[in-house]
N, C-alpha and C positions, 0 to 999 in steps of 0.2 A: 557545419555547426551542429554538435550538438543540442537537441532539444528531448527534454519529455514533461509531458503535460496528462497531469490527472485529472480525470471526470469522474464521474458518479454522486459526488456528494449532495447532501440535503439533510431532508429533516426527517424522524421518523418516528415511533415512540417504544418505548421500552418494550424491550422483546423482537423490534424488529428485524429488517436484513437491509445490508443495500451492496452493492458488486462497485467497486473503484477499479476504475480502468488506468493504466499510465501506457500513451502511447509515446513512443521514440522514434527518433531518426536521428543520425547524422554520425552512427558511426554501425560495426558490425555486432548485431544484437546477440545474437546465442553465443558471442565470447565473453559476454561479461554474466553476471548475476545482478538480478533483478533485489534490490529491498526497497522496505517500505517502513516511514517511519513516521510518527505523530507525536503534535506538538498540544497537549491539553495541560487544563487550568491548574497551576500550583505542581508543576513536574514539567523536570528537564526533558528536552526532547529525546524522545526512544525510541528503540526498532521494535517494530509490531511484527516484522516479519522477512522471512530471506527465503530465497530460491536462487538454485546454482543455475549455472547458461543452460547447463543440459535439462533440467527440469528436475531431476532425479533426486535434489535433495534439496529438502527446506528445513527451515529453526522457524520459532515463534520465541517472541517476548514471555516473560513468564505469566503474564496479566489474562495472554489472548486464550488460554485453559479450553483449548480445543474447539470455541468459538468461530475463529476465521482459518480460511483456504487461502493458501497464494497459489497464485498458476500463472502460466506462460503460454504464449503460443509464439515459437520461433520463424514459422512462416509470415508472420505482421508485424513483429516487433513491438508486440504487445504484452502486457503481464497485466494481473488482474489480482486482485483482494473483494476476496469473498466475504463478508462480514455478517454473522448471524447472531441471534442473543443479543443485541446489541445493549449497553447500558448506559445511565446517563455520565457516565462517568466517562463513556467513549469519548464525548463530545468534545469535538478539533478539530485541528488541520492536520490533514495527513498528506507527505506526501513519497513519491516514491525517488529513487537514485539508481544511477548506474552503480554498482557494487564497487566500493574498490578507488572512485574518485569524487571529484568534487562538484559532479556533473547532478542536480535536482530539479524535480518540476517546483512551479511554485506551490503549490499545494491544493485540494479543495475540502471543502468544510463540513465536516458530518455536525449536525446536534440532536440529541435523541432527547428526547421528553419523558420524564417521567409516566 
């Protein structure tokens, strides 16, 4: 079975960071590509972010203006979203997918404060 499940989220205030973690299991991680996508107030849900199986290549949303990191680590099957500058505008659920299907965590909740 398929699962992945995102941590990191919280509260934080303008200007801050926080690091989103999605760990998986339940199929082979470094064949697929990790994204990550968020659902905030008054906008349809978007990709904040992508990373290929191998690591070697990522895209950003056009929003995230060199603000956030995605990374991987293919020995845990883990992928991570580095999040810096953060603003109140970030504030949502984010969450992360297997690349490619219909396989998501459920999400966790960043809110940033002014």
């Amino acid at each position: 079975q398929v699962q992945l499940v995102e941590s990191g989220g919280g509260s934080v205030q303008s200007g801050g960071s926080l690091r989103l973690s999605c760990a998986t299991s339940g199929y082979i991680f470094k064949n697929y590509g990790v994204s990550w996508y968020r659902k905030v107030a008054g906008r349809e849900r978007e990709l904040v972010a992508w990373i290929s199986s191998s690591g070697l290549n990522t895209d950003y949303g056009d929003f995230v203006k060199g603000r956030f990191a995605v990374s991987r680590d293919n020995a845990n099957n883990m992928a991570y979203l580095q999040m810096n500058s953060l603003k109140p505008e970030d504030t949502g659920l984010y969450f992360c997918r297997r690349s490619g299907t219909e396989d998501w965590g459920k999400g966790t909740l960043i809110t940033v404060s002014p």
